[in-house]
N, C-alpha and C positions, 0 to 999 in steps of 0.2 A: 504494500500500500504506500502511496506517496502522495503527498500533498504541496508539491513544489518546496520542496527545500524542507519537508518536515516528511521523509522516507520511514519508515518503520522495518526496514530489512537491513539494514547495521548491527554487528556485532556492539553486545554493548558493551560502553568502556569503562574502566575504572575511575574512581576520582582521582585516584592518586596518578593518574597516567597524564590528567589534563593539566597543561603547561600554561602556568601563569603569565601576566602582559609581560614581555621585555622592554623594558623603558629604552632602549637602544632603539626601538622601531615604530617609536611615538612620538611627530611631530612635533606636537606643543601640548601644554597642559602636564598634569602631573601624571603618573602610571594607576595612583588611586583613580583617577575622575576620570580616567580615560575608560580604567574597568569598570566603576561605576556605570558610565553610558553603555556599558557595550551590553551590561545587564539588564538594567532599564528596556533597551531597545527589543533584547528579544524578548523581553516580561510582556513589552508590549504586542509584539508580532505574534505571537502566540496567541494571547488573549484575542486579538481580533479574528486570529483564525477559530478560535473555539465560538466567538461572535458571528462570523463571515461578517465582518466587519471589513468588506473591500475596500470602501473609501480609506479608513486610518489605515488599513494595510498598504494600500499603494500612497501615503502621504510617510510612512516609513521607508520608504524603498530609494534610492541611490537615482537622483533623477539620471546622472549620464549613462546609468545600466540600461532601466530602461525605456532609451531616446531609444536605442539604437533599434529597438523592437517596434515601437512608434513609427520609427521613421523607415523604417523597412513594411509595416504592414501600408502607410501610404503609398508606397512605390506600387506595392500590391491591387489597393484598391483606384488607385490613375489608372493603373492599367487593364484592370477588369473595366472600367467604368470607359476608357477609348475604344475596348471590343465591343460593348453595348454588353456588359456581364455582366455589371455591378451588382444588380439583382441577386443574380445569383451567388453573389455570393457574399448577401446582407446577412452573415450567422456572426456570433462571438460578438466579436469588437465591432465590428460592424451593420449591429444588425440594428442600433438607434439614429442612424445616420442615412440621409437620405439618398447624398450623394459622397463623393470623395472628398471636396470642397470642407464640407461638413465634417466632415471624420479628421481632416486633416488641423481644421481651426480649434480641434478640441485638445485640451491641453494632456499634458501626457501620462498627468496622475488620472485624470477620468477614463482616458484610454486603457491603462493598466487596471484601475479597476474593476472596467465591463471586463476585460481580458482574463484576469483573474478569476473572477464570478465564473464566466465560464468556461473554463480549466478546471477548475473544482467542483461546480456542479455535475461535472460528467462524474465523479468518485461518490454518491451519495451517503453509500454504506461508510466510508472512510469519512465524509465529513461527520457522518452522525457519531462513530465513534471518539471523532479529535473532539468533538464539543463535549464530549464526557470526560476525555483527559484531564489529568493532572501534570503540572510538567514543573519542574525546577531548572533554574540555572546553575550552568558547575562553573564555566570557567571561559579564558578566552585564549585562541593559539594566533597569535599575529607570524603572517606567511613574510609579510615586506610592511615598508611603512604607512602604506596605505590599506591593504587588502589583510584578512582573516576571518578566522571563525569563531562565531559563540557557540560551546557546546552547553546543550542542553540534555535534560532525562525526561520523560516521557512513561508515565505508567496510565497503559489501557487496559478496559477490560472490552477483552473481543468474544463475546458469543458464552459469557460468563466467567470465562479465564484471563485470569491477570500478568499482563507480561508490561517488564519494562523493558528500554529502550533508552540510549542515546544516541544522538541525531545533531549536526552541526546546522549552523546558518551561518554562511554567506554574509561576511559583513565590507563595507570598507568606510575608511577612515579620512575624512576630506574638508579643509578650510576647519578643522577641528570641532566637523561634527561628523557622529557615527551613526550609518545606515544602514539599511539591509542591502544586498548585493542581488540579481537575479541568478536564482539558483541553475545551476546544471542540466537539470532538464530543461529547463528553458533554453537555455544556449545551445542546447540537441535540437531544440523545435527552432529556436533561430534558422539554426542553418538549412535542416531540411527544407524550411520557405524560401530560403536563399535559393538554393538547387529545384524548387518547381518556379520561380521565377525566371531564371536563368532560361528553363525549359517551356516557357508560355504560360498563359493560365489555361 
């Protein structure tokens, strides 16, 4: 089960394995408040996932992560919309937008948000179970000075059985505020769109 960037198929880790901030890979601010934020952040991304609270989730997320998906799904829909396709292909993100014009002038937290909604609404069973979740914050593994991960735990109950879990998020660290990153599967569906673009719609 996955929930962009909140997988349930991870071995789960220790505490003692998760490696604390390195003040060596922290722009500005102290290594306290920088962990501070980074815990915060996911307390919050979680919660709104247990909310489908799409709006604050995409008001959490790394706006130049995702432009890039924004700005790739416009290429998409100019170009459906020049064949005389656009219709068909008014689903997800674009299914409250009339024309491309329209999709295009909307800002890119709104965009990520319809996007999101429906990415997760296709997992029903998995959202229903994340919004019963308990989840704690362990720690944070900074990759470079900008980019890392918050690890979190995760205890579900699936089908009556109680399993935990640890699970990372995609963070990065920028102008010395800390956001969500778009997770991995997203960047697999990125590129797939890239390659049926390439190939016509």
């Amino acid at each position: 089960m996955s929930l962009l960037g909140c997988s349930t198929q991870m071995e789960p880790y220790k505490a003692a394995e998760v490696v604390s901030v390195d003040s060596s890979l922290v722009h500005v601010g102290s290594p306290q408040n920088y962990a501070d934020d980074v815990e915060n952040l996911t307390n919050d991304y979680l919660q709104a996932l247990k909310e489908q609270n799409y709006k604050k989730l995409a008001n959490l997320m790394d706006t130049d992560s995702i432009k890039s998906l924004h700005d790739m799904f416009i290429v998409f829909g100019t170009k459906a919309e020049a064949e005389g396709k656009f219709d068909e292909v008014r689903i997800g993100p674009f299914s409250k937008y009339k024309n491309a014009a329209q999709f295009e002038n909307a800002s890119v937290q709104e965009f990520y948000a319809n996007f999101i909604q429906m990415a997760l609404e296709k997992e029903p069973k998995a959202l229903e179970i994340f919004s019963k979740a308990d989840f704690k914050y362990i720690g944070v593994v900074s990759e470079t000075k900008q980019n890392g991960y918050a690890v979190y735990k995760l205890k579900l109950d699936i089908d009556g059985y109680e399993l935990e879990v640890a699970d990372l998020l995609p963070i990065t660290f920028r102008d010395g505020k800390v956001t969500a990153s778009m997770p991995e599967e997203m960047e697999a569906f990125t590129t797939a769109i890239k390659k049926k673009l390439a190939k016509g719609i």
